[in-house]
Structures are given as C-alpha cells and as structure tokens.
Backbone as JSON Lines, residues from 0, in Angstrom:
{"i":0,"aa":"X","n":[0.74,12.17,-13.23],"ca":[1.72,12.73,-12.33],"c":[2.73,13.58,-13.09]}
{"i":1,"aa":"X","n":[2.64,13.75,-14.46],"ca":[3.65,14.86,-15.36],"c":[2.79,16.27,-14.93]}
{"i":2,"aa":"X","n":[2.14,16.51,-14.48],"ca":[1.93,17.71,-14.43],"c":[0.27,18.31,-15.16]}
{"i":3,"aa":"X","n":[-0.04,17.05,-16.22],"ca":[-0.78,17.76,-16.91],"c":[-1.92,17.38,-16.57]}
{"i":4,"aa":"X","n":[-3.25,18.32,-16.37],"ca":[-4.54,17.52,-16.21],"c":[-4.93,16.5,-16.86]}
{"i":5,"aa":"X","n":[-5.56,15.67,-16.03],"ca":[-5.85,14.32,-16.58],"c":[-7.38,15.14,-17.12]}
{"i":6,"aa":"X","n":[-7.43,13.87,-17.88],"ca":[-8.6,13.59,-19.15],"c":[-9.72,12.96,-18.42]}
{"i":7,"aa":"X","n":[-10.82,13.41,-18.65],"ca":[-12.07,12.7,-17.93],"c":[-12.28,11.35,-18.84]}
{"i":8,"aa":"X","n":[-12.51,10.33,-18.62],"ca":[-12.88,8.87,-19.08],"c":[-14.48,8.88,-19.52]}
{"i":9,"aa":"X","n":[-14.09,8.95,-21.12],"ca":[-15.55,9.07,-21.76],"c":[-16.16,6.84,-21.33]}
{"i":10,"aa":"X","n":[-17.65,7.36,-21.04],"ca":[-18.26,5.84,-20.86],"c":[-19.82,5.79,-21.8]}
{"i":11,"aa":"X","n":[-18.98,5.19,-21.86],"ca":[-20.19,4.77,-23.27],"c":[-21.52,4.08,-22.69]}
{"i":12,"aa":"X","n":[-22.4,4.66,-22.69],"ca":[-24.0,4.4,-22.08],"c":[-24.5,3.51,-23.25]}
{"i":13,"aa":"X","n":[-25.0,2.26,-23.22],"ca":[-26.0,1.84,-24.32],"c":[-27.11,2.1,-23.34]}
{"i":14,"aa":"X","n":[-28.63,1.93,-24.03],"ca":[-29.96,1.93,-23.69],"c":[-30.62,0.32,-24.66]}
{"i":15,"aa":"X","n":[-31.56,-0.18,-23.91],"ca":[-31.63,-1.2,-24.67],"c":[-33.34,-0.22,-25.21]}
{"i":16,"aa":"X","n":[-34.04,-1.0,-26.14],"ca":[-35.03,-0.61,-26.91],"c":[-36.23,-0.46,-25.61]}
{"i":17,"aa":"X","n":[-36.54,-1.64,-25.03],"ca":[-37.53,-1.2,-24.25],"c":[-37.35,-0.34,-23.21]}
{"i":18,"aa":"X","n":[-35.99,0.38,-22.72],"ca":[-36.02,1.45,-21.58],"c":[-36.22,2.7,-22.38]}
{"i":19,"aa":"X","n":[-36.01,2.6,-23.62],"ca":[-35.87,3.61,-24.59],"c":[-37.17,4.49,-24.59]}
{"i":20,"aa":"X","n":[-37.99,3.95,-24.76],"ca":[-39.04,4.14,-25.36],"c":[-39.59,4.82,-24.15]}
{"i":21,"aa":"X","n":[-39.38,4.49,-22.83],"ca":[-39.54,5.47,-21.86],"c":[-40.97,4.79,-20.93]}
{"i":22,"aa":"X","n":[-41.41,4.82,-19.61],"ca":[-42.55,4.82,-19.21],"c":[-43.28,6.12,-18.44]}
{"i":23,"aa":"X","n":[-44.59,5.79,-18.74],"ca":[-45.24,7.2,-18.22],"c":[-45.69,6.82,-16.85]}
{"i":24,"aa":"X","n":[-45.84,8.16,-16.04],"ca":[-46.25,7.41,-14.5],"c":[-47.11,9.22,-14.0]}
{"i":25,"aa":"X","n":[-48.31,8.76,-13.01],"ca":[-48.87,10.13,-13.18],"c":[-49.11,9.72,-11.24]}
{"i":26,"aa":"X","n":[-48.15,8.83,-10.79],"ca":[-47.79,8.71,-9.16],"c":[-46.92,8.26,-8.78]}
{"i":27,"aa":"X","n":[-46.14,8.26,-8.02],"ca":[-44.69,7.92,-7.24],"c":[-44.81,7.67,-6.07]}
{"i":28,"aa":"X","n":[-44.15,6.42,-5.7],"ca":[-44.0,6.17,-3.98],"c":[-42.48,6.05,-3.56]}
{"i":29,"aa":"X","n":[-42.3,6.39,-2.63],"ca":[-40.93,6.64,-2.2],"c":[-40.53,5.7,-0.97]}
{"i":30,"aa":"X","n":[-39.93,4.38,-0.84],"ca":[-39.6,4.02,0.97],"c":[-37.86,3.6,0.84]}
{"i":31,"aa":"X","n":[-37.71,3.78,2.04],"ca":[-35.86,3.19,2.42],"c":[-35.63,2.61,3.41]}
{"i":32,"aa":"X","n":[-34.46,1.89,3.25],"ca":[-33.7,1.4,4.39],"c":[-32.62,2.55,4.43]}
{"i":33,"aa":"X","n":[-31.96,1.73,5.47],"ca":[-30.46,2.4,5.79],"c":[-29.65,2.74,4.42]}
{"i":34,"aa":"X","n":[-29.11,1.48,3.88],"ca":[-28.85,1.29,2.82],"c":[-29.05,1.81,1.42]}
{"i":35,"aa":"X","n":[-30.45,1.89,0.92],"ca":[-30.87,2.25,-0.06],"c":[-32.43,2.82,0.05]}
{"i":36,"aa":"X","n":[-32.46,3.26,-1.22],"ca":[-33.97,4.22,-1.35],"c":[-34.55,3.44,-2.78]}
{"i":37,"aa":"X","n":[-35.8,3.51,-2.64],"ca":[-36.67,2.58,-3.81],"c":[-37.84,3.74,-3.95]}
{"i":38,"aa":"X","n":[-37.84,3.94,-5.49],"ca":[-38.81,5.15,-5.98],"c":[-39.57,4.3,-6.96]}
{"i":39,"aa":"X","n":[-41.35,4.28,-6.98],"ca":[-41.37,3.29,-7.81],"c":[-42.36,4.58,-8.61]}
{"i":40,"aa":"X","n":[-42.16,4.15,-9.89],"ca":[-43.27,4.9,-10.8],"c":[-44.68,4.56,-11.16]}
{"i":41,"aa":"X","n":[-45.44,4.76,-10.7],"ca":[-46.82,3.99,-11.37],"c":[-47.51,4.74,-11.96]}
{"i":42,"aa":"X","n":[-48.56,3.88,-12.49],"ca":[-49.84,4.5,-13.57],"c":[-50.66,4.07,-12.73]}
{"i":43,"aa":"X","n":[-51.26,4.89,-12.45],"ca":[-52.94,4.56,-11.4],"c":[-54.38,5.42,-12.17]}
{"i":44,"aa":"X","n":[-55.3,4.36,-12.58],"ca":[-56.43,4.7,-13.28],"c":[-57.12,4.21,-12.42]}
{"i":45,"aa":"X","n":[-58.0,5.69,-12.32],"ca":[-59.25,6.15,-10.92],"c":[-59.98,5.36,-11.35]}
{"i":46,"aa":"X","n":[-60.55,5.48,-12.66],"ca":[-62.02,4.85,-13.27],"c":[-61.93,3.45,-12.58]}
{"i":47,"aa":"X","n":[-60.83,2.85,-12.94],"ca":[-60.52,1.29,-12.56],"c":[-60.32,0.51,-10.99]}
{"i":48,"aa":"X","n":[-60.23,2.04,-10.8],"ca":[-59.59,1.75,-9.09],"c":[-58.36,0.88,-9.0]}
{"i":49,"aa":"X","n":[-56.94,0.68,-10.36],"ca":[-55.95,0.39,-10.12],"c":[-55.06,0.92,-10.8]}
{"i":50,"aa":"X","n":[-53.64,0.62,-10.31],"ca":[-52.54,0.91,-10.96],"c":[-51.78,-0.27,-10.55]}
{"i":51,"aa":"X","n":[-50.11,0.2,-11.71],"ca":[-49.5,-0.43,-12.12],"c":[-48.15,0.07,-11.59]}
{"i":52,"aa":"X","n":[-47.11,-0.53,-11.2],"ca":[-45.89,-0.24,-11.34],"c":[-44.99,0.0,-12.55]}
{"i":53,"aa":"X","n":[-44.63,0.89,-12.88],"ca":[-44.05,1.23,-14.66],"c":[-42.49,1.14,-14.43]}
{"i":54,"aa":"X","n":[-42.03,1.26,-13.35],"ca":[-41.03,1.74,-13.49],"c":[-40.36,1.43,-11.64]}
{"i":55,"aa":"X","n":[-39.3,0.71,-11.45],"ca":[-38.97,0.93,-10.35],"c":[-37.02,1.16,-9.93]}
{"i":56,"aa":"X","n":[-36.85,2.4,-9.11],"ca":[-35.24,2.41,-9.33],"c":[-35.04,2.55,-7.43]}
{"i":57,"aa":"X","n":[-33.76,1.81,-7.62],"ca":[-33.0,1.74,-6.18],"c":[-31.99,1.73,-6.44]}
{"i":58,"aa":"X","n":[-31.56,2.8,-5.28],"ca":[-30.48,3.66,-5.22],"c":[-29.82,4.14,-4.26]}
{"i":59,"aa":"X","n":[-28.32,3.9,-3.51],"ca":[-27.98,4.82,-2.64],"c":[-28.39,6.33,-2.13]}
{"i":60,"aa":"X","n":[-28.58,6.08,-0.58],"ca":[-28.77,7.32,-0.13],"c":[-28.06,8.45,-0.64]}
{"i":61,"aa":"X","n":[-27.05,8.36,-0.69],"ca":[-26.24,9.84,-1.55],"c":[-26.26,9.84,-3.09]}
{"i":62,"aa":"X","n":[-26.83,8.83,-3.86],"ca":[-27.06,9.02,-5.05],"c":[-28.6,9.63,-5.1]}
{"i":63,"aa":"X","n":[-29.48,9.41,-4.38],"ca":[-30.64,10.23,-3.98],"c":[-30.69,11.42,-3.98]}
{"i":64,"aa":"X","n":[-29.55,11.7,-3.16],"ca":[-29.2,13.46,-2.84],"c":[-28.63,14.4,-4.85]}
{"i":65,"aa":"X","n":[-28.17,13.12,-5.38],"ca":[-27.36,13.97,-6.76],"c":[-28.81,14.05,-7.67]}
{"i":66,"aa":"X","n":[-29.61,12.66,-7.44],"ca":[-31.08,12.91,-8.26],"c":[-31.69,14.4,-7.86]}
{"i":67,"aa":"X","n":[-31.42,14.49,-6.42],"ca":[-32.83,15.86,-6.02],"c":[-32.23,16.97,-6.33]}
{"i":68,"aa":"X","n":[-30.89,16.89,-6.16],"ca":[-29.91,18.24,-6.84],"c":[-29.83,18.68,-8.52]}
{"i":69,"aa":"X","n":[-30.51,17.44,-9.26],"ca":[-30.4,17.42,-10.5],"c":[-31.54,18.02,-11.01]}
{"i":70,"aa":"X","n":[-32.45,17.55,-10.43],"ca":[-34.08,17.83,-10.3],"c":[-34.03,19.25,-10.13]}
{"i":71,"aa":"X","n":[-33.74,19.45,-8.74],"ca":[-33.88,20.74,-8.78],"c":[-33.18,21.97,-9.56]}
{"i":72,"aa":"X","n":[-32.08,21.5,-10.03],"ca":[-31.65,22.49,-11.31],"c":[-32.3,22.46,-11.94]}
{"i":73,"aa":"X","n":[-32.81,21.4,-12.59],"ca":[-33.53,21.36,-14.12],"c":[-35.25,21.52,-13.67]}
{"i":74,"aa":"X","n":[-35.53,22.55,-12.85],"ca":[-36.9,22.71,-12.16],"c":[-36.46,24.04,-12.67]}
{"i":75,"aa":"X","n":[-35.63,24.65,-11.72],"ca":[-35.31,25.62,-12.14],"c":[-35.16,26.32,-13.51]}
{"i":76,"aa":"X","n":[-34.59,25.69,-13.93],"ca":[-34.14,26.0,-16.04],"c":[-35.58,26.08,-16.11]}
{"i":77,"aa":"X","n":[-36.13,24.72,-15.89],"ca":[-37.93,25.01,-17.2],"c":[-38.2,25.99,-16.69]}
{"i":78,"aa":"X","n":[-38.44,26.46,-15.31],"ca":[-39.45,27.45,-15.21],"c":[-38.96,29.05,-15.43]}
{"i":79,"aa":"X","n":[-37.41,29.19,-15.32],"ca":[-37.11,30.47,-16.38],"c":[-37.52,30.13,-17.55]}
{"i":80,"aa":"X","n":[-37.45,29.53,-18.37],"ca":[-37.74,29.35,-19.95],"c":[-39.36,29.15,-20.21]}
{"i":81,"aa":"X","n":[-40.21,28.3,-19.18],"ca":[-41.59,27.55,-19.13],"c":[-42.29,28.51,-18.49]}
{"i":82,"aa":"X","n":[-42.52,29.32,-17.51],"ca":[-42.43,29.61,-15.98],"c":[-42.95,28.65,-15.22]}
{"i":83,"aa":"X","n":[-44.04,29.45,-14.05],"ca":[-43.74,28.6,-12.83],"c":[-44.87,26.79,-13.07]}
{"i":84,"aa":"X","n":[-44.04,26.0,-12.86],"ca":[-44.95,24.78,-12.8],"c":[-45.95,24.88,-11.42]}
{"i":85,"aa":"X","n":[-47.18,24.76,-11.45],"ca":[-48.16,24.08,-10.43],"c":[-48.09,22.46,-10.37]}
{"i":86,"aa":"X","n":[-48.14,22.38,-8.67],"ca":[-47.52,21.08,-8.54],"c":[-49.39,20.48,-8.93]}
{"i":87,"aa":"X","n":[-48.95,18.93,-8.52],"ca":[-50.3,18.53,-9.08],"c":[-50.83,18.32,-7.76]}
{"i":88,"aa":"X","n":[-51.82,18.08,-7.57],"ca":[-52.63,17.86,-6.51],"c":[-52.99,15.87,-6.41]}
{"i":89,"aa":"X","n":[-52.89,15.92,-5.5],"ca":[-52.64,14.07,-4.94],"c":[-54.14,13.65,-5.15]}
{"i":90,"aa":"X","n":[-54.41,12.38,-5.38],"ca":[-55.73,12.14,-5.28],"c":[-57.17,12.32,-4.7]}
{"i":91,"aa":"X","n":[-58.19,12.79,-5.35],"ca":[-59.09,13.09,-3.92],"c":[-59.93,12.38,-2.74]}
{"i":92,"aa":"X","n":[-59.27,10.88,-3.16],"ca":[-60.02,9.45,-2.97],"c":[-58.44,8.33,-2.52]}
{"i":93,"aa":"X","n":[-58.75,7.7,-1.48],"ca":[-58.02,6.8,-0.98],"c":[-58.34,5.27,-1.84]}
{"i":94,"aa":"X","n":[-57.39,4.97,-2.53],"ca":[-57.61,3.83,-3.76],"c":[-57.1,2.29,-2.96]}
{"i":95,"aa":"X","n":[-57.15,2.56,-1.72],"ca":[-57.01,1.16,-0.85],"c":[-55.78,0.78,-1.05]}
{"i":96,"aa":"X","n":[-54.66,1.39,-1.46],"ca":[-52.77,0.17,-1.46],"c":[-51.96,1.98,-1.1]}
{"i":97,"aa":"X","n":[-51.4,1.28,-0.49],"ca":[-50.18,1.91,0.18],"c":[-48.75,1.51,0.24]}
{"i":98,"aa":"X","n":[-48.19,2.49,-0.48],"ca":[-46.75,1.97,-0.34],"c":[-45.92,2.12,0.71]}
C-alpha cells in the first residue's frame, strides 16, 4: 500500500525422482464431472492387445482451460521453429476398454 509494486512470491517446486524421470504415453482419455476433469495417460501395445495407465492428473475445470491455453502456445512456438506437426491418427482396431 506505499505505492510500490509488489514483488511476485518466488515458490519453490521440488520434483521427487520418480515424477522426474517422466512417463511416456502414445494415448489419452479424457472424462469429467461438474467439479473436475481427469486426463489419464496410457501406453497401449497393439501386439498385446493392452495398455497401461502411466500417468493420471485431475484438475479443475478452469485449470483445464490454462493447460489448453498453454498447449496451444507452445503448439504454436514448435511449429514456427519445427513446422507443422501431423496429428496422429487413432487406432485402426477397437482394443475392447473404454474410458
């Protein structure tokens, strides 16, 4: 209240070792409530006829909206620098589970 801009509040992020290291996922399912949205990451191997859940995040509806806004900037950046990404094409075979 003196007048002077306030200071943004640095927050210190740790990562523990196993988020670190990162998981790979080559499918995504998306469902919600009112409340919240659940994106889960999986690994699905055709040969096997299964997959795995790698990865699962839930999240407010309007924190949803800052992910797709984030996304879509940084879609943007690679493909000036990358160019254009081709999206991938969805399976050509129904693997029996539905999210």
């Amino acid at each position: 209240m003196n007048g002077q801009p306030s200071q943004p509040q640095q927050i210190n992020i740790k990562i523990e070792d196993a988020v670190l290291k990162g998981a790979y996922a080559n499918a995504m399912g998306v469902s919600h409530s009112k409340e919240e949205f659940t994106i889960d990451f999986m690994n699905i191997y055709p040969a096997q006829r299964a997959g795995i859940v790698t990865a699962r995040v839930i999240t407010s509806p309007g924190h949803v909206k800052r992910i797709m806004k984030a996304l879509e900037e940084n879609i943007k950046k690679y493909e000036q620098r990358f160019g254009k990404i081709e999206e991938a094409s969805a399976p050509s075979e129904d693997f029996g589970f539905k999210a």
